[in-house]
Each structure stands twice: as structure tokens, then as C-alpha cells.
C-alpha positions in Angstrom: 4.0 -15.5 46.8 3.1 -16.4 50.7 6.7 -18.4 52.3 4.3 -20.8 53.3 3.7 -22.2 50.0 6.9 -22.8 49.1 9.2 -25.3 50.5 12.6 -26.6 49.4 14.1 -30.0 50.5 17.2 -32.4 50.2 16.7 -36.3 50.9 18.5 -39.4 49.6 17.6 -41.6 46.6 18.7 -45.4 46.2 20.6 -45.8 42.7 19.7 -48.6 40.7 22.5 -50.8 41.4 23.1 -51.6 44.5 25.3 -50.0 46.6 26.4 -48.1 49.8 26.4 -44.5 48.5 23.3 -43.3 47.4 22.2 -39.9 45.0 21.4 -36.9 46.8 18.3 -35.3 45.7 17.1 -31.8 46.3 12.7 -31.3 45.9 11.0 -27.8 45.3 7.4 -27.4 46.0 5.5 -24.3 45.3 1.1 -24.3 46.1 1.8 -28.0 46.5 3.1 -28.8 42.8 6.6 -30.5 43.5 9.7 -30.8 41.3 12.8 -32.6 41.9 16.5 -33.0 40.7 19.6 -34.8 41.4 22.7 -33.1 42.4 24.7 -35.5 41.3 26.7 -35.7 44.5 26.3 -39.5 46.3 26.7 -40.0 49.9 26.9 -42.8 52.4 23.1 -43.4 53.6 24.3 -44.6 57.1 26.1 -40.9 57.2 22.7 -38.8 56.3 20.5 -37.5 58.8 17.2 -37.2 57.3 15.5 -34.9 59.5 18.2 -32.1 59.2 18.5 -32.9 55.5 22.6 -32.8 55.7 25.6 -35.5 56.0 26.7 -36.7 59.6 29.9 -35.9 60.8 32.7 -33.8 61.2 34.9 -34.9 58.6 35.9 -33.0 55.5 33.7 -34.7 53.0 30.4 -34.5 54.8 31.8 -30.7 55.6 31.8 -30.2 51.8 28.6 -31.8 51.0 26.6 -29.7 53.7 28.9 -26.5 52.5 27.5 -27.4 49.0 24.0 -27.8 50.4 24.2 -24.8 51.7 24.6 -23.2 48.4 22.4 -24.6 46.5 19.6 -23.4 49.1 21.3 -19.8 48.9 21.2 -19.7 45.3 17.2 -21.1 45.1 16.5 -18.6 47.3 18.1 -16.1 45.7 16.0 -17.0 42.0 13.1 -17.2 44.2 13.4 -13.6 45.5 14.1 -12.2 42.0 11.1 -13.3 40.2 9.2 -12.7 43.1 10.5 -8.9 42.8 10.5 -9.1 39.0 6.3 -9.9 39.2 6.8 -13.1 37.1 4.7 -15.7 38.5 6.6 -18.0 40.7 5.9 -21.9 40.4 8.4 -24.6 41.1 8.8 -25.5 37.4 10.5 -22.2 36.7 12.8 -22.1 40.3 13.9 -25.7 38.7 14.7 -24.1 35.3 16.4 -21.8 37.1 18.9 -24.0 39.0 19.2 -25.9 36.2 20.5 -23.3 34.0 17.4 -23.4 31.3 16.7 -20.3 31.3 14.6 -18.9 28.0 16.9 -17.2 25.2 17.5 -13.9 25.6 15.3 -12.4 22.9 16.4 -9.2 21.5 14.5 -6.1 20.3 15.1 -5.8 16.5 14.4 -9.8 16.4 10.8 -9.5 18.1 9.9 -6.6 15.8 11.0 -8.5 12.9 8.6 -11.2 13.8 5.7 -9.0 15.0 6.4 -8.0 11.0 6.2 -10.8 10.2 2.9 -12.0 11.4 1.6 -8.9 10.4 2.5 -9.5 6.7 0.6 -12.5 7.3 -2.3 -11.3 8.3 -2.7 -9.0 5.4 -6.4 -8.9 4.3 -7.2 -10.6 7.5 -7.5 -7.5 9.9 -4.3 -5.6 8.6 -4.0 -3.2 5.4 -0.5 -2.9 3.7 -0.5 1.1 4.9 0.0 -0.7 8.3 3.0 -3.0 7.5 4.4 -0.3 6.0 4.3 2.3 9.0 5.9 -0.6 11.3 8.3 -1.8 8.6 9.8 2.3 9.0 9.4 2.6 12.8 12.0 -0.6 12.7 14.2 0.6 10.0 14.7 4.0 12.1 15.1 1.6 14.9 18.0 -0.3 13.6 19.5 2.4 12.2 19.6 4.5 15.8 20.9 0.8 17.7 24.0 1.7 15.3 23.9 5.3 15.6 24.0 5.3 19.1 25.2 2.0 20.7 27.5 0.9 17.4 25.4 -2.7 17.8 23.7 -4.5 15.4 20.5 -5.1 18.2 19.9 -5.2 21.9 18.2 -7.2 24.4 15.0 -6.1 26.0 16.6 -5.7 29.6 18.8 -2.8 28.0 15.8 -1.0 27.2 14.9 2.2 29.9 13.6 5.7 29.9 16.7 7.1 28.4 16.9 4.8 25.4 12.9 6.1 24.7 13.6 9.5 25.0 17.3 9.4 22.6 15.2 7.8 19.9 13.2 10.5 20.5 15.6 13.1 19.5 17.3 11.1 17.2 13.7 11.3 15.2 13.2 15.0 15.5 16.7 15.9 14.5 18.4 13.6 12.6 15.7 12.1 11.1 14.2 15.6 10.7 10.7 14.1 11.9 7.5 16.2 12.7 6.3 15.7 16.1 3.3 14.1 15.3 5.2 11.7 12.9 8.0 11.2 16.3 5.1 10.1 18.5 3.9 7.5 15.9 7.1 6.0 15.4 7.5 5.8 19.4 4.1 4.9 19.4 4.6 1.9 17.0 7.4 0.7 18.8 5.6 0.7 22.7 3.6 -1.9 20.7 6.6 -4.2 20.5 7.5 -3.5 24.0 4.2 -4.0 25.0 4.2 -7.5 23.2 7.3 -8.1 24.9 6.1 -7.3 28.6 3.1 -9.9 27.5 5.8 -12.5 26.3 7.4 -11.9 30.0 10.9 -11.1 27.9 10.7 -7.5 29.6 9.6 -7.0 33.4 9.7 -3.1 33.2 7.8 -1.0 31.0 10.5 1.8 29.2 7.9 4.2 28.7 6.1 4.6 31.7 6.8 7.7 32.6 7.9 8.4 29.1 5.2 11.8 27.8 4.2 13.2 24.1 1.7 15.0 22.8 0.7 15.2 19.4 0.1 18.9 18.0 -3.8 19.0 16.9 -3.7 19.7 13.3 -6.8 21.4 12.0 -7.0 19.7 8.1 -9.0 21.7 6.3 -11.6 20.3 3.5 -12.3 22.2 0.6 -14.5 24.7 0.6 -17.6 25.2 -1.4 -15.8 27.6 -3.9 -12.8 25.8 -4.3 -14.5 22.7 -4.9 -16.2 24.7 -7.8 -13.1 26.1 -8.7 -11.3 22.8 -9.6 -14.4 21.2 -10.9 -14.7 24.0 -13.7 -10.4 24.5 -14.6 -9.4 23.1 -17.9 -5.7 21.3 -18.0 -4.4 21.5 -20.9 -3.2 17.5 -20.2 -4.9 14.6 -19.5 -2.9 13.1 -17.2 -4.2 16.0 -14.6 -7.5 16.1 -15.9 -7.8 12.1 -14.9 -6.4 12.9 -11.4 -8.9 16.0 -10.7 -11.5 14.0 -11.7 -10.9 10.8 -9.7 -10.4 13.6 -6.8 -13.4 14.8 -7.5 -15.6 11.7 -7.4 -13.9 11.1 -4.0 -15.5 14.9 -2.9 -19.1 13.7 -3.4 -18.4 9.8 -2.5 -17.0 10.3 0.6 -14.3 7.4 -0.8 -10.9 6.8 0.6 -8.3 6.1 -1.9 -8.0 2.7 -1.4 -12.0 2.1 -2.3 -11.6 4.4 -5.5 -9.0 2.5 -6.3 -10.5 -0.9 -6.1 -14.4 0.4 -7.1 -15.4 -2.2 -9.5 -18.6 -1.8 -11.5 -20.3 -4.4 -10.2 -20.4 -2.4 -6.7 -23.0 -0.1 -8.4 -25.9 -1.0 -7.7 -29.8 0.3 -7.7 -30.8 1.4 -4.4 -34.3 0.8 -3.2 -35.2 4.5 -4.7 -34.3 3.4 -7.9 -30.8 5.5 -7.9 -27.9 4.0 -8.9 -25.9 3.9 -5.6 -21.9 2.5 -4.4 -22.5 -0.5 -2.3 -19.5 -2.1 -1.0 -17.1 -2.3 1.8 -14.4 0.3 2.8 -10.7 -1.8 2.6 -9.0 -0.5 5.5 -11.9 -1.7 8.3 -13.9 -3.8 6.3 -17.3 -2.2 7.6 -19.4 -1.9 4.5 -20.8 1.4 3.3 -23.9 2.4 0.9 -23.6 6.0 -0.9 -25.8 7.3 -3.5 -24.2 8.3 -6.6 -24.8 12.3 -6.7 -25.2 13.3 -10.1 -21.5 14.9 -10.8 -20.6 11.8 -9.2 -22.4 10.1 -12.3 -21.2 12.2 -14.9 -17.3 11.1 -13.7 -18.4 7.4 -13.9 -20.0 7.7 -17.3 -16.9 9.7 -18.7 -14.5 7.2 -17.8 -17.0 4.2 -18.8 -14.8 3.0 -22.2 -11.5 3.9 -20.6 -8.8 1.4 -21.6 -7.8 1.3 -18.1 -11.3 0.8 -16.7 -11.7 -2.2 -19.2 -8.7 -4.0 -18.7 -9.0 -3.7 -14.7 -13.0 -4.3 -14.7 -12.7 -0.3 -12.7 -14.9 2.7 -12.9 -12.0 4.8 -12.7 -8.5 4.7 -13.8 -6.6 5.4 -10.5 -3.0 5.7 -10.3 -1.4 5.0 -7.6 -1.5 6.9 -4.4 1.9 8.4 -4.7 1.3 9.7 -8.3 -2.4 10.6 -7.7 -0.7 13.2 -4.4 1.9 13.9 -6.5 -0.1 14.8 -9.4 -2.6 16.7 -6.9 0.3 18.9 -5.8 0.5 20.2 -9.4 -3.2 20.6 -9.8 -3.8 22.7 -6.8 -0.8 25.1 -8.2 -2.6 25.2 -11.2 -5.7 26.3 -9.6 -4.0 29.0 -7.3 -4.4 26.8 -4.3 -2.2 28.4 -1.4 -2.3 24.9 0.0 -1.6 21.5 -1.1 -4.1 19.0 -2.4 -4.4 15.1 -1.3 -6.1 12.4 -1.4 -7.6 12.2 2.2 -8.8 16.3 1.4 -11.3 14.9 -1.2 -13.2 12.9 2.0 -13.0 16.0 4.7 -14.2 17.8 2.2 -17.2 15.0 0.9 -18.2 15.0 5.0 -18.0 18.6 5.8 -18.4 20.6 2.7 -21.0 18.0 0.2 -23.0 16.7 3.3 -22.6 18.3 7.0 -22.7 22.1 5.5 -25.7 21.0 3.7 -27.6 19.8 6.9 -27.0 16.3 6.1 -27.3 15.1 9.6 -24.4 13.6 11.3 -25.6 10.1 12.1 -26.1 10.0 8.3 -23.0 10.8 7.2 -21.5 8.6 9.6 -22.7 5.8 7.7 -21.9 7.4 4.3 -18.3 7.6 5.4 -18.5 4.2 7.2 -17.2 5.4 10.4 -17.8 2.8 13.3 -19.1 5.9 15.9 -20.0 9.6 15.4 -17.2 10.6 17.3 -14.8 9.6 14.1 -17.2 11.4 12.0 -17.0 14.9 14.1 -13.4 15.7 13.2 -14.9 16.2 9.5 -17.6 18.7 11.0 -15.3 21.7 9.8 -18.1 24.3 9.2 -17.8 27.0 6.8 -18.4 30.2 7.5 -21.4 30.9 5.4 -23.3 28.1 6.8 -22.9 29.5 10.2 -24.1 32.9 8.8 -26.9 31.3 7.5 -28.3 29.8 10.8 -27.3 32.7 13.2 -29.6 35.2 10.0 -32.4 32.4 10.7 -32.3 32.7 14.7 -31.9 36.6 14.3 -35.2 36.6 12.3 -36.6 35.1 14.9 -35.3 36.7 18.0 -36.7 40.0 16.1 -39.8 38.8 15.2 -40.1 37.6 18.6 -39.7 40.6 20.0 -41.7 42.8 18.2 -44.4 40.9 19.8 -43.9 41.0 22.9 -45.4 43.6 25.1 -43.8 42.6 28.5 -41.0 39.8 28.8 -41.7 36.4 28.0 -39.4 34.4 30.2 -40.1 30.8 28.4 -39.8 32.1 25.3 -36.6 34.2 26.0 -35.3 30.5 27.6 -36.1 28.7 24.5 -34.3 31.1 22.0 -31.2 31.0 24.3 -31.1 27.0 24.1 -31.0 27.5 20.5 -28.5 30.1 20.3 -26.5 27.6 22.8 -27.2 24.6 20.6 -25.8 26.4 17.7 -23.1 27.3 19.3 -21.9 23.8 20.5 -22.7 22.1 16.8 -19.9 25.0 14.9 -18.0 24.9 18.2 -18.1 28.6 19.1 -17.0 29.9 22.1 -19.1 31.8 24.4 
């Protein structure tokens, strides 16, 4: 804010009845916008001297008015500087607020999150799924329960807030809350929103996590491969309760469906495609994006099954999904079962549909981008987890051909040599070898 723009003055102002003292007013003018305010002091208008903006005179009273003056310009000055140093935008409204003592309530953390919740429950269906509110409704329970861990308080204002604070709830995750670190940095990462919000509101100045640093440990999550897909398709369980769950888990592995959209699947989203195939079309419930897969025929073979299944009936379903903690929990026993040295869930039966069903099939990748209804490749390259037959299988291809290439030629072939090395490069970058 140039000095220039600003300018602060005191004058007198006739009262309404007549009389000898009048009200001293003080004006603030920022880029030309004034405001102005009494003091509530009143003065003698033969004892004011305009152009120096003070009371006349040596005595004691016009000493204590200009003494008064004095202060009030000291103090303007004073909230000037600060917001000016605070980067809030100065403008004679808020200097005028701040004189006048109405400053905005000091919100405090745990409220604004609460209210960010709020909105957000709101919103549900409109842009946010449930999963969300859910993740944000933890990250402020943690929250709350670390304000009394650590500071004995119920909340805090924003202005507390600082590195330190960041990094102890950091800790206070990993150890006492025995969090991984990948779950730590979405908690922190859930609560920078709020702080973020805040710094938009103006109810912070200072980011807290500016020089705050995390990083997430890359987690490789494996799909199933070809033979253990096989594996759990063919197992018998001797209940029905599992058989239902490794079913639905297996019309997931060649749907490509979250859980959510298995869950919701109604039969009227199965449809005839234009190739006369029965075919999902539908939207996916987390992004909205729609999403058109043909039915595969094990995929078919699930749907028919469960066709006449009270469940199915009395929810208008093609499958009778259970919810999302039984189905993982239920999963955990099937892969057991199956002599799975890992655990089953939900989200497997996708990696697996975009890696193991389609991309390991040479399904190419812009197609099963819109199978999976990602909104860019990129999303859809974290399922490219290759096996290693499929890999065999190409690099056995290019070595017939490098040998049958070479029992041909006499005398070096430089433009042929080139073109089998872009292939061998090309191969290389699509399984992600290294050189």
C-alpha cells in the first residue's frame, strides 16, 4: 500500500443543537474511499486550528485533547502497519473497524472444520461421495482428540497454529495413533485443506505447513494374477455366505467395477450394445463419469446365477452385495481358504480386471481407460502391473525376430538393426524395465 494513498485527518463537526463546542471528528481515506468517525470528545470551535488539525492553546484541556489526538494517529498507524505486514488488503473500511474495535470473531480450528463438514455432508451426491465425509470426519476426530492430548483445550484459534503444532500431530499419528505413514500424510493432508480454507477466509495470515515435508511410501498393489484368478474362480466353499462374496469379487475382476457400482448395479443398467452383446452402461458413483463395459461371458454366468436371488428382487440388483466392510472381511477368509499369502479386497478385483483381464491381454490402454472410467491414462497406468509371462511372451516374439533377422543378413543392416532396437526400447518402457 503506497503512503500516498492513504491519508488520515481530524476536523470539527457542528452538533445539531446549537452550541459553542462542537464534535471532533477524525476521517480515513485510503485510494480515495473515505470513512469517518466521531471521537466523542467536543471542543470550542474558536479554540481549533484547522490547518494543524489540533486545539489552540496552552492550557491543560486543549493539552489533553491534542495528547489524545496524538494517540489516536499512533494507534491508526500502528493497525495500518500490521495489515500491511500481515498481506491483508488495506482499505479504510477495515482501519475504521479497527479503531472501532469490530474486529471479526476469532474463529477457531475445530469450529471451521466442523463446518467444512458440514457443507460437505451437504453436498453429498452433488460432487462428494460419503467415503469422503468419512475420511474428514476422522482427520477431525484425531484432531480434537490431540488439541486435548497435547494443549488440555477443547480447540484453538487459527493464530496458534505453526510448524510445530504440524509436525506434533504428526507424531502423535504415527505413535499414538499407531498410523502408517501413508495414512499420517492423509490425515495432515486433510487437515492443510482446512488451513488452506482458512488462509482464503483471511482467518490465518501464515501458512503452518510451508515448510512442513512428507512423502508417501509408493506401495506397489498387486492384482491377481492369471492363476490365482483361476484358482478362486474354480474353489468350492463349503458355505454360501463366501461363495456369494467370491462371486461378486469375481464379477468385479472382469467388470472392472468399484464396489460402490457393484453395489448399486441395477438391471436396468444392462443394456444391448451396438454389437448385440449385452453390455453395463452406467455411471461410476464416486466421479460420476459414465462408463460402458461389455459383459464377458463369466461375467454373464455370475449375473444369471444370482438372477432369482431374494436379495436381487427385493433391491431391483444383479447382485446381492454386502456391505463393504463384510464383503473385505469376508474376502480375508476366502483368500485363506485359497492359500492366498496375501489378503484379498475389494479394490484387488479392479487392478486385477485392468492389468490381469485386459492390459496382459493387449487390450490397449486408451481402451481400458474408458472401461475403468478413468478421466486420463495416467490414472489408468498404475494398473499396468505386467505379469511376467506376458513379458516372456513379447521378448520370445522380438527374439524370433532378431534371429530370423539375422540369419539373413550377409553384411550389417544398420536400419534394420535401428528398428529392432526401438522395439526392444519400446518394450522396455511399456513393462517398465530398466536398461
Amino acid at each position: 500500500m503506497l503512503e500516498s494513498s492513504f491519508g488520515l485527518g481530524f476536523f470539527l463537526k457542528r452538533p445539531k443543537i446549537e452550541s459553542k463546542e462542537w464534535i471532533v471528528y477524525f476521517r480515513i481515506t485510503v485510494d480515495g474511499i473515505r470513512k469517518e468517525s466521531s471521537t466523542k470528545r467536543r471542543w470550542d470551535n474558536t479554540r481549533w486550528d484547522q490547518r494543524f488539525e489540533r486545539a489552540v492553546g496552552s492550557k491543560e484541556d486543549a493539552k489533553s485533547l491534542n495528547f489524545f489526538l496524538d494517540s489516536l494517529t499512533l494507534k491508526i498507524n500502528e493497525i495500518k502497519t500490521e495489515m500491511m505486514y500481515s498481506g491483508k488488503t488495506i482499505t479504510a473500511e477495515k482501519i475504521m473497524d479497527g479503531v472501532l474495535g469490530k474486529t471479526a470473531p476469532k474463529i477457531k480450528v475445530l469450529e471451521e472444520f466442523q463446518k467444512h463438514n458440514d457443507e460437505m455432508e451437504a453436498l453429498l451426491g452433488k460432487g462428494y461421495a460419503k467415503g469422503t465425509l468419512d475420511r474428514f470426519t476422522i482427520t477431525k476426530n484425531h484432531l480434537t482428540a490431540f488439541i486435548k492430548f497435547k494443549l488440555k483445550k477443547h480447540d484453538l484459534e487459527f493464530a496458534d497454529l505453526n510448524l510445530e503444532f504440524v509436525k506434533d500431530f504428526e507424531f502423535y499419528l504415527r505413535t499414538v495413533r499407531d498410523c502408517s505413514n501413508n495414512t499420517t500424510l492423509k490425515y495432515i493432508a486433510n487437515f492443510k485443506k482446512i488451513v488452506i480454507r482458512a488462509i482464503d477466509k483471511e482467518l490465518i495470515t501464515k501458512d503452518p505447513f510451508k515448510n512442513f515435508k512428507g512423502r508417501k511410501t509408493k506401495l506397489v498393489k498387486k492384482p491377481l494374477t492369471a492363476q490365482e484368478l483361476y484358482e478362486l474362480e474354480s474353489h468350492y466353499f463349503t458355505t454360501d455366505r463366501l461363495n456369494v462374496v467370491r462371486d461378486v469379487f469375481v464379477f468385479q475382476c472382469y467388470t472392472g467395477l468399484a464396489y460402490i457400482d457393484a453395489y448399486q448395479l441395477k438391471k436396468t443398467d444392462i443394456k444391448e450394445g451396438i454389437d448385440g452383446n449385452l453390455w453395463i452402461m452406467s455411471e461410476r458413483q464416486k466421479t460420476n463419469s459414465s462408463f460402458n463395459v461389455p459383459l464377458l461371458p463369466q461375467a454373464l454366468k455370475i449375473v444369471e446365477k444370482y438372477k432369482e436371488h431374494p436379495l436381487c428382487i427385493q433391491r431391483g440388483t444383479v447382485l446381492p452385495v454386502s456391505s463393504n466392510q463384510k464383503m473385505n472381511e469376508y474376502l480375508k477368509e476366502v483368500a485363506v481358504l485359497c492359500g492366498f499369502p496375501f489378503t484379498l479386497n475389494t479394490h484387488m478385483a479392479r487392478r486385477t480386471f485392468g492389468s490381469t483381464v485386459t492390459l496382459n491381454n493387449n487390450v490397449p490402454i486408451n481402451v481400458v481407460k474408458e472401461l475403468l472410467g478413468h478421466a486420463s491414462v495416467k490414472q489408468t497406468e498404475a494398473y499396468a502391473i505386467t505379469e511376467q509371462a506376458t513379458i516372456g511372451r513379447e521378448m520370445s516374439i522380438l527374439n524370433k525376430k532378431l534371429n530370423k533377422t539375422g540369419s539373413k543378413m550377409s553384411k550389417p543392416d544398420l536400419a534394420v538393426l535401428s528398428r529392432l532396437e526401438k522395439e526392444i526400447q519400446a518394450i522396455k518402457k511399456k513393462y517398465n524395465i530398466s536398461s
